[in-house]
C-alpha positions as CSV (number, residue, x, y, z in Angstrom):
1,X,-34.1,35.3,88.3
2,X,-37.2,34.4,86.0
3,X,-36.6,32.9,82.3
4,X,-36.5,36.4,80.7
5,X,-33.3,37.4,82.7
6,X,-31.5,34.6,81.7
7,X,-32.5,35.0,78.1
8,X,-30.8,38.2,78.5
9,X,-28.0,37.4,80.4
10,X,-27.2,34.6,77.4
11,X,-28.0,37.1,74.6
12,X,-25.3,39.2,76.6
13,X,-22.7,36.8,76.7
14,X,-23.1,35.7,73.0
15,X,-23.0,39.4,72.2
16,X,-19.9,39.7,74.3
17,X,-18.4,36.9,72.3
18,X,-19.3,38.6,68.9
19,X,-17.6,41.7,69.7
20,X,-14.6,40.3,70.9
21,X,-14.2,38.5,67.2
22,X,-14.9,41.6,65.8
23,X,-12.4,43.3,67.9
24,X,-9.7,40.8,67.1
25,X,-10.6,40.9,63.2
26,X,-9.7,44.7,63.3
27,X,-6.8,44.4,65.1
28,X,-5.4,41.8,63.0
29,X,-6.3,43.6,59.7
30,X,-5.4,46.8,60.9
31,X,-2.8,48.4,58.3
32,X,-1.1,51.8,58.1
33,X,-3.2,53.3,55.4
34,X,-0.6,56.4,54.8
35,X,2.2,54.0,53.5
36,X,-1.0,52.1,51.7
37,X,-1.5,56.0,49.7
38,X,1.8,56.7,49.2
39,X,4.4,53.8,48.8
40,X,6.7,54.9,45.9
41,X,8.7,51.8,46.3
42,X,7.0,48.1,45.4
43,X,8.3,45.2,47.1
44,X,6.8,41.4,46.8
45,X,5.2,42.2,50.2
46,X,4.2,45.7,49.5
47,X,2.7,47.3,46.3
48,X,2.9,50.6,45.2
49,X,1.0,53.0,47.0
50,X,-2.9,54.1,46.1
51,X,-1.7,57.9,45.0
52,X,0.7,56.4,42.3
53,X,-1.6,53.5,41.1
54,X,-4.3,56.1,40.7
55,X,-1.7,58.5,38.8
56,X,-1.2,55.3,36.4
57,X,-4.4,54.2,36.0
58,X,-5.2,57.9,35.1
59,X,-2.0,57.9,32.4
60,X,-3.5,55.1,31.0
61,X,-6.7,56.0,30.6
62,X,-5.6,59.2,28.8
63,X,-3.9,56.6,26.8
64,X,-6.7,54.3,25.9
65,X,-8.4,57.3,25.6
66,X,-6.4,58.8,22.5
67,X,-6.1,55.2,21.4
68,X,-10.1,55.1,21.0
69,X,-9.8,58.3,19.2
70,X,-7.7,57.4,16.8
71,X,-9.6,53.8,16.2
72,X,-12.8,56.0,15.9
73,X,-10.9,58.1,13.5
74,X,-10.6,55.4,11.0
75,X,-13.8,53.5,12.0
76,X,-15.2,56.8,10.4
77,X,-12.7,56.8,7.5
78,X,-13.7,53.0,7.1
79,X,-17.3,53.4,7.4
80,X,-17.3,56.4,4.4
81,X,-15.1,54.2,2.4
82,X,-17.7,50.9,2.8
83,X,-20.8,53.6,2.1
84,X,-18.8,54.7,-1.0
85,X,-17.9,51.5,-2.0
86,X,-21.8,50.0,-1.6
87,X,-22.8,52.9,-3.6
88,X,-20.1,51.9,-6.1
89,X,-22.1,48.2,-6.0
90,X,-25.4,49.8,-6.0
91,X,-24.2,51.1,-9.5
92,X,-23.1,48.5,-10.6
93,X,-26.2,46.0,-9.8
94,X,-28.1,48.5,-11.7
95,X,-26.3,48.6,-15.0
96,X,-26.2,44.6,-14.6
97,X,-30.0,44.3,-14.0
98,X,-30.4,46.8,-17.3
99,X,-27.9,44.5,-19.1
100,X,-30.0,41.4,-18.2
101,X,-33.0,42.9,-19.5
102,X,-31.3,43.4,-22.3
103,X,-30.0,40.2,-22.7
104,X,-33.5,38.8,-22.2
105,X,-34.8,40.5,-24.9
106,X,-32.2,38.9,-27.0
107,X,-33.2,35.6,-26.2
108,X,-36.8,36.1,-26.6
109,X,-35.2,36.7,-30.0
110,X,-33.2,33.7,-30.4
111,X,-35.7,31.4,-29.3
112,X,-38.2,33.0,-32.1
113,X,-35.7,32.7,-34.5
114,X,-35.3,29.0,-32.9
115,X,-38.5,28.1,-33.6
116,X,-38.4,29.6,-37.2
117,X,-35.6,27.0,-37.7
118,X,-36.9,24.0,-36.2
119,X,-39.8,24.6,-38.2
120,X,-37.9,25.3,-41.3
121,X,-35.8,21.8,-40.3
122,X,-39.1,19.9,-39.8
123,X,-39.9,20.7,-43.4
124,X,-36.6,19.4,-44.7
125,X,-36.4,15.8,-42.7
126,X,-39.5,15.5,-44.4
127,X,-38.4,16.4,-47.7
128,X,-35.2,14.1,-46.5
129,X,-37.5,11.3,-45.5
130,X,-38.3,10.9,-49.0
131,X,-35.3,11.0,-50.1
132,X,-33.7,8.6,-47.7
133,X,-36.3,5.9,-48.4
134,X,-35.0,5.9,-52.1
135,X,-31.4,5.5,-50.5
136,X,-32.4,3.0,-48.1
137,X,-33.0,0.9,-51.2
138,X,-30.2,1.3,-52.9
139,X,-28.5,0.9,-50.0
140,X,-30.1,-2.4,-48.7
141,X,-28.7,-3.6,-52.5
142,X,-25.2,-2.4,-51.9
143,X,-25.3,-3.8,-48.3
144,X,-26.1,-7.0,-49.7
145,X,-23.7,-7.2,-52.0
146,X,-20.5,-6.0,-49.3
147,X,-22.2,-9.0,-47.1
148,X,-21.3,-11.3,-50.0
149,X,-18.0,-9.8,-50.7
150,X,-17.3,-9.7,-46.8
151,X,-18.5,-13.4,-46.5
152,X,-16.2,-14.6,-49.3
153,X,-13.0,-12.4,-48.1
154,X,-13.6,-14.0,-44.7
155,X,-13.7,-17.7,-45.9
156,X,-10.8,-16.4,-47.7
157,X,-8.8,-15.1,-44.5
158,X,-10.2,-18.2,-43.0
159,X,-8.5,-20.6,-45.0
160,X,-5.3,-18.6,-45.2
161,X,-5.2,-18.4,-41.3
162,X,-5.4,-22.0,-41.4
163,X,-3.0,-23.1,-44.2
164,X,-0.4,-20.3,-42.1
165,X,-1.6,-22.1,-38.6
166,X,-0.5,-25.7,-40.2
167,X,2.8,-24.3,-41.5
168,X,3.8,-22.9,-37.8
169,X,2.7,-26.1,-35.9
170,X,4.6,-28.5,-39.0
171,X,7.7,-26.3,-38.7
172,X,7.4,-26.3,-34.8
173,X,6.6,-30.5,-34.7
174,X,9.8,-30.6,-36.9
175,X,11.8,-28.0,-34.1
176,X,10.8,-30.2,-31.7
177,X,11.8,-33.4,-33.6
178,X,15.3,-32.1,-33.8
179,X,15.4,-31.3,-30.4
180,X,13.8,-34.6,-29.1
181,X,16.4,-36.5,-31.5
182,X,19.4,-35.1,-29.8
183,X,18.1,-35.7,-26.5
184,X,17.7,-39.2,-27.4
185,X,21.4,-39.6,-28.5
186,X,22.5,-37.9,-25.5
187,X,20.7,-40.0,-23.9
188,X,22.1,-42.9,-25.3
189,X,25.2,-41.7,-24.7
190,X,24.5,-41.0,-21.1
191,X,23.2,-44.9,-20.7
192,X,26.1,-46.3,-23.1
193,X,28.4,-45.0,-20.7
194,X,27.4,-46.8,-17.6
195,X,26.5,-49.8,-19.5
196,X,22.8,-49.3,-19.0
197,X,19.5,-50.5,-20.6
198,X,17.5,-48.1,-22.5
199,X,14.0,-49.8,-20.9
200,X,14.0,-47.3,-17.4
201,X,12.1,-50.9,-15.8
202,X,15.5,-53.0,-16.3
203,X,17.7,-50.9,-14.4
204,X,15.3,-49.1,-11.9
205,X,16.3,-51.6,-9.0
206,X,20.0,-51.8,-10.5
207,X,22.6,-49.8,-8.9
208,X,25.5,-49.0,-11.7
209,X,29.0,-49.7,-12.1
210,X,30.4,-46.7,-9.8
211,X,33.1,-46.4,-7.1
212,X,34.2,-43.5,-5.0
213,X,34.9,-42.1,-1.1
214,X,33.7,-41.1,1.6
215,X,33.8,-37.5,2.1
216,X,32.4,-37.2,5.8
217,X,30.4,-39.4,8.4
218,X,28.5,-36.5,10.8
219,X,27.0,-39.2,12.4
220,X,23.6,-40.3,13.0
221,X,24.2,-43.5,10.4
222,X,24.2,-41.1,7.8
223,X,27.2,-40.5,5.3
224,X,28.2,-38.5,2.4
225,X,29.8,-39.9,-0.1
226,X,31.5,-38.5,-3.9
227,X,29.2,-39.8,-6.0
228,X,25.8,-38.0,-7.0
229,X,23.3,-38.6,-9.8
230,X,25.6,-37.4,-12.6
231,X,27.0,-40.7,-11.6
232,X,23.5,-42.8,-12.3
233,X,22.6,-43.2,-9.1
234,X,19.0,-42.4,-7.4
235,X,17.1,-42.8,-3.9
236,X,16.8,-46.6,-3.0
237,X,20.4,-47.9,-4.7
238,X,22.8,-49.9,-2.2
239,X,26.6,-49.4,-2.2
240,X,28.7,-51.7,-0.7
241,X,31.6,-50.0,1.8
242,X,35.1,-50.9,2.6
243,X,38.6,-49.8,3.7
244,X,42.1,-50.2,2.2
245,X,44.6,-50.8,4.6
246,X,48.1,-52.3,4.0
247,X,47.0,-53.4,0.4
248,X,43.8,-55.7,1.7
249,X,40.6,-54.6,1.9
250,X,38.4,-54.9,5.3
251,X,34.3,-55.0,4.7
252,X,32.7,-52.3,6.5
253,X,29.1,-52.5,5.9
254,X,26.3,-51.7,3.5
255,X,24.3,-48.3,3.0
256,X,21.4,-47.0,0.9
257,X,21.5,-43.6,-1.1
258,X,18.4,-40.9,0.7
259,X,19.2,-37.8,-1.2
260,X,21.5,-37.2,-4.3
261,X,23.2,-34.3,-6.0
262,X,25.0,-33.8,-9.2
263,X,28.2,-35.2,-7.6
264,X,27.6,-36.2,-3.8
265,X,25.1,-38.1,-2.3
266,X,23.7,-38.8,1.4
267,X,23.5,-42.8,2.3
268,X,22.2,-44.3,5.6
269,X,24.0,-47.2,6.9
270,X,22.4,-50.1,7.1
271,X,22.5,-51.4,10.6
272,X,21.7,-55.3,9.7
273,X,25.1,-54.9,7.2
274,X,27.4,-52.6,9.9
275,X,30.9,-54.6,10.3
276,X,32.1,-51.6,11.9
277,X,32.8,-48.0,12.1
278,X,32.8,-45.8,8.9
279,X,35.2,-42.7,8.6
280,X,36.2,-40.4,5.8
281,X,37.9,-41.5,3.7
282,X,36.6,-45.3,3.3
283,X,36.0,-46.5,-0.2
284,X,31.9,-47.2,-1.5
285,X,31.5,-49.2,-4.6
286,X,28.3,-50.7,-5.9
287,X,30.0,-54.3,-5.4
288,X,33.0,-55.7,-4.2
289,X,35.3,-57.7,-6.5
C-alpha cells in the first residue's frame, strides 16, 4: 500500500469517528416533537406545547397591537394639542415683540426727556454754585462759632465728669474704709481671743494656746485631729500628744500640722518624738502642763 492509501484509509477512520459523534448527538437529543407541539399541560420538566405558545404569543400580539393603537390615538391627540398650543406661543411672542417695540419707543422718549433734564439740572447747580459759595461763608462763620461753643461745653462736661469721677472714688475710699475698719476689729477680736500679737512675724513660728482629740489615726504616721484653722493654727505648728488613763497622763509623742480645715486638721508624727502608738481618742495640746 503506497502513502496515498493510507492517507485514505486515515481520512476514513477519522470520518468514521465523526459520524459516530454525530450519530450519538442525535440520539441523545432526539425528542418527541408531537408532545413538543401540543403539550396542554406545563410541568418544571416540560413546557407548554408549540401550538399553545404560538396561540398566546398571537393573543398577545393582538393585544399590544390594540395597545399601540390606542397610544397612537392620543400620540395624535397630544401632538394636535402641542401644535395648537405652539401656535398659541407663536401668538403670543408676536404681540410681546410688538409690545417691546413699543416700549422701545417709549424709552427713546424718556431718555430725550432725560437729557432735557439733566441739561435743565446742569443749569441750576450752576445757578446753586453761586449760591452755595455765599452760604459756604456764612456757614464757615457759624461753624466757627459752634466750634467755640462745642469747645467750651466740652471743657464744661470735662470738668463735671471729673468733679462726679472724684465724688464716686471719695464715697467708694470712704466704703472701703468702713469695711477695712471692721475687719480690723474683727480681727482684733479674732487675735484677742487666742492671746495673739497683732505683728503676723511674732506669732508666725508660735503655735497657740489650743487643746483637742484625736479623731482617727489611718496610719501611715499621719493623724487627724479636732482642731483646724478656726482654731489659729497653720502648716508647720507642733502639738504635743498624750493619753489620759486612770487620772495621769502618759506622753505619746510629738506631730506637725500638713493640712488644715476650719475645724480638723492633718498632723504627721514625728518619728524622732514617737513614745508610742497613737489611737483615737488621745488628747493633742500645743504644750503640756
Amino acid at each position: 500500500m503506497n502513502l496515498v492509501g493510507k492517507i485514505f484509509v486515515v481520512l476514513i477512520f477519522v470520518m468514521s469517528l465523526v459520524f459516530m459523534s454525530f450519530t450519538v448527538m442525535v440520539l441523545s437529543a432526539h425528542k418527541n416533537w408531537r408532545d413538543v407541539v401540543e403539550n396542554t399541560t406545563a410541568t418544571p420538566d416540560k413546557p407548554l406545547g408549540l401550538k399553545l405558545q404560538l396561540q398566546n404569543a398571537r393573543q398577545e400580539n393582538d393585544r399590544l397591537k390594540a395597545e399601540r393603537d390606542d397610544l397612537t390615538k392620543q400620540l395624535d391627540a397630544e401632538i394636535a394639542a402641542k401644535r395648537a398650543q405652539l401656535t398659541k406661543l407663536e401668538s403670543e411672542r408676536d404681540d410681546l415683540r410688538r409690545e417691546l417695540d413699543q416700549r422701545m419707543q417709549e424709552l427713546t422718549a424718556l431718555t430725550q426727556q432725560e437729557r432735557d433734564a439733566i441739561a435743565a439740572m446742569q443749569a441750576a447747580h450752576q445757578t446753586l454754585a453761586a449760591r452755595t459759595n455765599e452760604v459756604n461763608s456764612l456757614r464757615t462763620e457759624v461753624q466757627q462759632a459752634q466750634k467755640d461753643r462745642h469747645e467750651s461745653l466740652i471743657r464744661l462736661v470735662s470738668r463735671t465728669d471729673e468733679l462726679q469721677q472724684t465724688a464716686n472714688e471719695l464715697r467708694t475710699l470712704k466704703d472701703q474704709s468702713t469695711v477695712l475698719a471692721q475687719d480690723l476689729a474683727k480681727a482684733r477680736e479674732v487675735l484677742a481671743k487666742f492671746n495673739l500679737k497683732p505683728d503676723p512675724g511674732a506669732y508666725q513660728d508660735q503655735t497657740p494656746q489650743v487643746e483637742g482629740v484625736v479623731l482617727a489615726a489611718p496610719g501611715n504616721n499621719l493623724i487627724e485631729i479636732s482642731l483646724g484653722s478656726d482654731d489659729g493654727l497653720t502648716k508647720g505648728h507642733h502639738l504635743e500628744v498624750f493619753r489620759l488613763a486612770g487620772g495621769e497622763g502618759k506622753y505619746l509623742g510629738r506631730v506637725e500640722v500638713v493640712r488644715t480645715e476650719p475645724a480638723r486638721a492633718v498632723c504627721q508624727i514625728l518619728p524622732e518624738f514617737n513614745r508610742g502608738p497613737i489611737q483615737q481618742g488621745d488628747r493633742v495640746a500645743s504644750k503640756l502642763e
